[in-house]
C-alpha positions as CSV (number, residue, x, y, z in Angstrom):
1,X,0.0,0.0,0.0
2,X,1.4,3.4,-0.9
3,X,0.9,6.7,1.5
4,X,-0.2,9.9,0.8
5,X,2.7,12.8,0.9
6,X,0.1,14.1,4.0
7,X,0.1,10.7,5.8
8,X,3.7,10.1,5.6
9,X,4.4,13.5,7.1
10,X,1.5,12.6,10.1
11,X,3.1,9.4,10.5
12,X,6.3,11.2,10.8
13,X,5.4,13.7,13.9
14,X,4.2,11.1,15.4
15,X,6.8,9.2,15.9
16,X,9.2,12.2,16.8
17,X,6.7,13.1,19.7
18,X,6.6,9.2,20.5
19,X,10.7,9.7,20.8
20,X,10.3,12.7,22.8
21,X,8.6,11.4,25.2
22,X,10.7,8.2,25.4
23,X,13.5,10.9,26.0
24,X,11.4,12.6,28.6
25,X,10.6,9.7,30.6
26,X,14.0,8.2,30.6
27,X,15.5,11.4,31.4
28,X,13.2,12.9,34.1
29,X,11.9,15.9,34.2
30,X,14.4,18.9,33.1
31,X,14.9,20.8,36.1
32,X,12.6,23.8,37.1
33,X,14.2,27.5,37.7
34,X,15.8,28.4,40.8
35,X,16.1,31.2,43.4
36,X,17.9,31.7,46.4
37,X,16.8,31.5,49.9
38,X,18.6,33.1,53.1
39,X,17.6,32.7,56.5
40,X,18.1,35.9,59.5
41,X,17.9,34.0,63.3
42,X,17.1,36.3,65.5
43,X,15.4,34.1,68.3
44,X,18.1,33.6,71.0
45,X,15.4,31.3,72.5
46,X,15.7,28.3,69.8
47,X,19.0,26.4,69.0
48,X,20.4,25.9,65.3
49,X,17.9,25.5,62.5
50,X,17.6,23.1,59.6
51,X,15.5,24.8,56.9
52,X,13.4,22.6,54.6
53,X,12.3,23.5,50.9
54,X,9.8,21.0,49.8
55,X,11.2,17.8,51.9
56,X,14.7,18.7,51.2
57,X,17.4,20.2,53.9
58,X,18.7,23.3,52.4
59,X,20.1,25.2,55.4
60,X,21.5,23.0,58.6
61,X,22.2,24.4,61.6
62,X,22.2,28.2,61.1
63,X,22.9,29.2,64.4
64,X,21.2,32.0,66.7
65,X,22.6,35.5,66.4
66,X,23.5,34.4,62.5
67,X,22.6,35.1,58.8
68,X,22.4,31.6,57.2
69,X,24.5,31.8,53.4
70,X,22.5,31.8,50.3
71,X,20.8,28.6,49.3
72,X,20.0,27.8,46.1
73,X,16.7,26.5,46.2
74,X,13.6,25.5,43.6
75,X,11.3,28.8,42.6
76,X,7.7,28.8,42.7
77,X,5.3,27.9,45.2
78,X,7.5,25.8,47.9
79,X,6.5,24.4,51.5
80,X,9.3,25.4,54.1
81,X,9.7,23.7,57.3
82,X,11.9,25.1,60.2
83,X,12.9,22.9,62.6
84,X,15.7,23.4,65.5
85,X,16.5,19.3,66.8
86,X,13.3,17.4,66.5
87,X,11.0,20.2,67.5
88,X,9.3,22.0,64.2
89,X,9.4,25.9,64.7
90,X,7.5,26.8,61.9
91,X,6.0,25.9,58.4
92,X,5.1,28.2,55.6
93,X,3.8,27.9,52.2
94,X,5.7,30.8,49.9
95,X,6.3,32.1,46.4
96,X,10.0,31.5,45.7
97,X,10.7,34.7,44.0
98,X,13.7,34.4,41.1
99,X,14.3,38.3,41.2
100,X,15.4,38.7,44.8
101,X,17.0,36.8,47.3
102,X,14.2,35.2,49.5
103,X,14.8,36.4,53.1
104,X,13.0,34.2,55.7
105,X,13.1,36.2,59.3
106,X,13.0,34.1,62.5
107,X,12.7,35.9,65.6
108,X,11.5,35.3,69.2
109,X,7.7,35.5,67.8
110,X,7.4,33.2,65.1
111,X,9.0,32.9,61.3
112,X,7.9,35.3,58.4
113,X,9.3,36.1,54.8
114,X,10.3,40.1,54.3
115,X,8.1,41.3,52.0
116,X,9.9,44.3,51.1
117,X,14.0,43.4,50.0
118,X,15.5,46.5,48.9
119,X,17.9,45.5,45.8
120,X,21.7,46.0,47.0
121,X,25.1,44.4,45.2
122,X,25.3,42.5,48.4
123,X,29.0,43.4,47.9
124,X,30.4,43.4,51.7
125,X,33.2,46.3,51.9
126,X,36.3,44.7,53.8
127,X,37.4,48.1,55.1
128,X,34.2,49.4,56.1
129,X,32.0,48.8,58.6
130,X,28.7,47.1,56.8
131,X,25.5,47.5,58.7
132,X,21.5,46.8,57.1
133,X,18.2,47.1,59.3
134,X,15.8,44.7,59.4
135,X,12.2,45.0,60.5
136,X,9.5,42.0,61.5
137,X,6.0,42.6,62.1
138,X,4.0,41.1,64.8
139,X,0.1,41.2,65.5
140,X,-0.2,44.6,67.5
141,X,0.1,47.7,64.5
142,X,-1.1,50.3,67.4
143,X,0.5,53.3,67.2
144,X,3.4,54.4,66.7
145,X,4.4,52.2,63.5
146,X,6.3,54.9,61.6
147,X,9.7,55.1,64.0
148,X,12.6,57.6,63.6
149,X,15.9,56.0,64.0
150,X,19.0,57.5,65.3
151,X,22.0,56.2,64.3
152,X,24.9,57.1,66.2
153,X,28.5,56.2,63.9
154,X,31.9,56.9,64.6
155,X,33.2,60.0,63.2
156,X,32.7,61.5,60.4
157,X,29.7,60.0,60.3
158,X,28.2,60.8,63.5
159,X,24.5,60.9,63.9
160,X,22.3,59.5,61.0
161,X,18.5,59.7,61.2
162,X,16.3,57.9,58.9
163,X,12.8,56.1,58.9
164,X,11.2,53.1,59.3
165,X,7.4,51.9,58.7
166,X,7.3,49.0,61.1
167,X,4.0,47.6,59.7
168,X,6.4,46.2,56.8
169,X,9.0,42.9,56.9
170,X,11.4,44.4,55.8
171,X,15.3,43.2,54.9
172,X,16.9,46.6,54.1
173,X,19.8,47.5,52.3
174,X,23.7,47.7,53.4
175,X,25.2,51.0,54.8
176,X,28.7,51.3,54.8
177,X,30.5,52.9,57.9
178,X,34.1,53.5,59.5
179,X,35.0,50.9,61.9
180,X,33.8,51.1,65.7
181,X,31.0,51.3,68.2
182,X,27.3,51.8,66.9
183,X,24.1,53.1,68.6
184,X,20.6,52.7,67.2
185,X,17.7,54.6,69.1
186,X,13.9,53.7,67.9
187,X,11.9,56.6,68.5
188,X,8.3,57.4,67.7
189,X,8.5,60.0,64.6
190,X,8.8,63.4,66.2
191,X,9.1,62.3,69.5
192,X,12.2,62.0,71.4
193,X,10.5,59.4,73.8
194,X,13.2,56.2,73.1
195,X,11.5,52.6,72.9
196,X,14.3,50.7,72.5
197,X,18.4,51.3,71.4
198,X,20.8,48.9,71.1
199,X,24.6,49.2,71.1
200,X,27.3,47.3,68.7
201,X,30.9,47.3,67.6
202,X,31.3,46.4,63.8
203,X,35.1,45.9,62.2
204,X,36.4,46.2,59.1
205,X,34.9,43.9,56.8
206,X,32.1,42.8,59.3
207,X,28.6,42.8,58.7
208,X,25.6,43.0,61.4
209,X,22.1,43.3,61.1
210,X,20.1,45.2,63.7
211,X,16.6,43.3,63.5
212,X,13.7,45.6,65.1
213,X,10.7,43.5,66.6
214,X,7.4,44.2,68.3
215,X,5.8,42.1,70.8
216,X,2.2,41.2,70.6
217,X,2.0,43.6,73.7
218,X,3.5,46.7,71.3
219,X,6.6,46.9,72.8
220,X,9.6,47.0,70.6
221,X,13.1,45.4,71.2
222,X,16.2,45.5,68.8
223,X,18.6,43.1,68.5
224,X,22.0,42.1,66.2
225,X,23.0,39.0,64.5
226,X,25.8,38.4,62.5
227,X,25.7,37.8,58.6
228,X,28.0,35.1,57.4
């Protein structure tokens, strides 16, 4: 029997999509795109963390007071799972985002991605002082949520002042500063009242984070991690 020009060329992509899909099978499926995942502990009242991305470690044993390093991690809709020995601290359900790093915040009340990353190189100066701020939310948005803060630098810098809307997660970017001892006062915009302050000493090539967080109560507290 002789075919038709038409049926030989059906016959044809037929039996390239039967191949492809051989391939397909044989192969797996191709990898999905990535995006990167870092993790800020800021709760001095859990141990190390392992950090799970759909069932698979990513993260082990980022330590309190600690930026975790970059994990590279699958993009889209992923499941993460905290846990710190065999107790679980936390499980989310995010978007992986491939145009920022993914910043996962764990302080003293509870585990929550920033929802604001302001876009920086990332590139830490190694003789400069490198300081970012880095806000969580909690339950209570009472007044006063917009917050001057004072910055107190080593010279030349001196005294910074700059705001911060504490209704937002926020993972800011980094400042750059000569070497020494830091100050940070929270106070309520226009108001000299101080809720909290910390102090810090940063070195060349360093970098800290000061994370700001409110109780459920409204009553703020600052503390500082180190990033990796």
């Amino acid at each position: 029997m002789v075919l038709s020009s038409g049926i030989r060329r059906a016959a044809s992509l037929v039996l390239v999509a039967g191949a492809l899909l051989a391939c397909s099978d044989d192969d797996g499926n191709p990898p999905g795109n990535t995006a990167e995942l870092r993790v800020v502990h800021a709760n001095p009242g859990a141990g190390p963390i392992n950090v799970e991305v759909g069932g698979e470690v990513v993260l082990q044993g980022v330590a309190p007071g600690t930026t975790s390093p970059v994990a590279s991690i699958p993009a889209g809709e992923q499941h993460v799972v905290l846990r710190s020995g065999g107790t679980v601290l936390a499980e989310l359900d995010e978007e992986m985002s491939e145009q920022r790093i993914n910043s996962l915040l764990v302080s003293s009340g509870g585990a929550q991605f920033a929802t604001e990353v302001v876009p920086d190189t990332g590139a830490v100066a190694t003789d400069r002082a490198n300081i970012r701020l880095v806000n969580v939310i909690g339950t209570n948005t009472d007044e006063p949520n917009l917050l001057e803060i004072k910055l107190t630098a080593p010279a030349p810098d001196t005294v910074m002042t700059f705001a911060v809307d504490t209704r937002i997660a926020r993972y800011g970017t980094l400042m750059y500063f000569d070497p020494g001892e830091f100050t940070m006062k929270f106070q309520p915009e226009g108001s000299s009242t101080v809720l909290t302050q910390v102090t810090f000493n940063v070195a060349a090539g360093e970098t800290k984070a000061v994370v700001l967080e409110r109780a459920d109560d409204g009553e703020y507290s600052a503390s500082v991690v180190v990033e990796e």
